[in-house]
C-alpha positions in Angstrom: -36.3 -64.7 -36.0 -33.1 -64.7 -33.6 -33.1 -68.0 -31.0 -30.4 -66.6 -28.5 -30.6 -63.5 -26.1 -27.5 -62.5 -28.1 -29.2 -62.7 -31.4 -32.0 -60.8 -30.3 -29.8 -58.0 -29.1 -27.7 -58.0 -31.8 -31.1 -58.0 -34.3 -32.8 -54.9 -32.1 -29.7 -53.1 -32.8 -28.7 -53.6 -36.5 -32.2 -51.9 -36.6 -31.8 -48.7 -34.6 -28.7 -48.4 -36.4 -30.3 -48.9 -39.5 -32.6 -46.0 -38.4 -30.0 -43.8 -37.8 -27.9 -44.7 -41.0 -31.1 -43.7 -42.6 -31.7 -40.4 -41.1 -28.2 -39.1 -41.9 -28.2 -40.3 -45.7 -31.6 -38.3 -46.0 -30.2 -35.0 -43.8 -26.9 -35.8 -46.4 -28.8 -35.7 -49.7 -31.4 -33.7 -48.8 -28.6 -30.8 -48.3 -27.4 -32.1 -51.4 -30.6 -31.6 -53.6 -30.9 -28.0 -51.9 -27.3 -26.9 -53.0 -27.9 -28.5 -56.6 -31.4 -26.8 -56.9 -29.8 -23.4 -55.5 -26.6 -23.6 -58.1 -29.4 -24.8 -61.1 -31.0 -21.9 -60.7 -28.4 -19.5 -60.2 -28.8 -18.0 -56.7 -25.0 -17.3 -55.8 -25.9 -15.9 -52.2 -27.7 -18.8 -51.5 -25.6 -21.5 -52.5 -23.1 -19.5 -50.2 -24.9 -20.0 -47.2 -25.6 -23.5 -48.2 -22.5 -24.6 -49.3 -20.6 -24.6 -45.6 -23.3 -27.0 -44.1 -24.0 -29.4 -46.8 -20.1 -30.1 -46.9 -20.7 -30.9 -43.2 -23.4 -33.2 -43.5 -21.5 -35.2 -46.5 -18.2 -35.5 -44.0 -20.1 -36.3 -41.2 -22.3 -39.4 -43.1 -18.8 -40.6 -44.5 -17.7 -40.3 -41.1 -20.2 -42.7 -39.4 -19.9 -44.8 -42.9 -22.7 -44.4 -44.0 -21.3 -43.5 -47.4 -18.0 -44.4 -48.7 -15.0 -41.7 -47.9 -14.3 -41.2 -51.7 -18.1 -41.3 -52.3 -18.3 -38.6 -50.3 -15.2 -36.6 -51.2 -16.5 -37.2 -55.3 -20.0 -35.8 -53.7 -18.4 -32.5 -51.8 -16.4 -32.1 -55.1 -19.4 -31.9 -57.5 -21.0 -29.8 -55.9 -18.1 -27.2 -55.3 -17.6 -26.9 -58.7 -21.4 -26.4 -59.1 -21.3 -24.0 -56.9 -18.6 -21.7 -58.5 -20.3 -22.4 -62.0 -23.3 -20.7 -60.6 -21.0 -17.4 -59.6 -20.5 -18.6 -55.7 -17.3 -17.7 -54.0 -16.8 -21.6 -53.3 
């Protein structure tokens, strides 16, 4: 456990932001799963609507670093060309 007042800050925050780190990766690949299961199955419209929104979650969790840029660019790549395979005006 942290001796110092500093330390003990310093601990209390690495975990909010731990918290929050975790919250965006699950919103990020929780959007992601969506998309994937939406293109797997075929349903064009849907992976449409998705598509816009997912792209912003990935950007904004590289954005915060939670996930590395080209992790995230690789990511929002995929699942573009998923989407066209499945008949989506991507």
């Amino acid at each position: 456990m942290a001796n110092t007042k500093s330390a003990k800050k310093r601990a209390e925050k690495s975990i909010l932001q731990r918290d929050r780190n975790r919250a965006l990766r699950s919103r990020m690949r929780t959007a992601v799963k969506r998309l994937r299961n939406a293109a797997a199955a075929g349903d064009a419209p849907l992976v449409e609507t998705l598509l816009p929104g997912t792209i912003s979650a990935v950007d904004a969790t590289a954005q915060k670093g939670v996930v590395h840029k080209n992790a995230a660019a690789r990511t929002k790549s995929r699942l573009v060309a998923a989407a066209r395979k499945a008949g989506a005006n991507a």
